[in-house]
Phi, psi and omega in degrees: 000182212191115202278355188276346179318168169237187162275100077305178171263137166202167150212200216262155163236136165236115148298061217023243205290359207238183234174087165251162189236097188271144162305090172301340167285340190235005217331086151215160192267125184254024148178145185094206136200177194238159168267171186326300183293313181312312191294319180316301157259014133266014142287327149332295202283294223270024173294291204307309222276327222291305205289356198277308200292331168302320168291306171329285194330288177321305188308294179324311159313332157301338210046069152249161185290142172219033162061205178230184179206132218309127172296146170325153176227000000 
């Protein structure tokens, strides 16, 4: 996330070369793409994720810090 974003609220994946911007209310990608398996576990991860990264959004928009949030295990 990027506190200058604009909305929908989402956030960015960097992948080696590639590069997506997934929707956190709908967790789907509204820009870019991923290959299968990349895509695969960040849905994963932003499933387990979704209400911590909906805060994180807000909190960003304040321009606060909003700290990280725990890798797939």
């Amino acid at each position: 996330m990027f506190f200058a974003d604009q909305n929908p609220p989402h956030f960015h994946v960097l992948y080696n070369d590639f590069t997506a911007i997934i929707e956190i209310g709908s967790l789907s990608v509204i820009e870019g793409k991923l290959p299968p398996r990349a895509l695969g576990l960040t849905m994963e991860w932003a499933s387990i994720h979704q209400e911590e990264l909906k805060k994180f959004w807000y909190v960003a928009k304040r321009l606060q810090p909003f700290g990280k949030i725990a890798p797939l295990e």
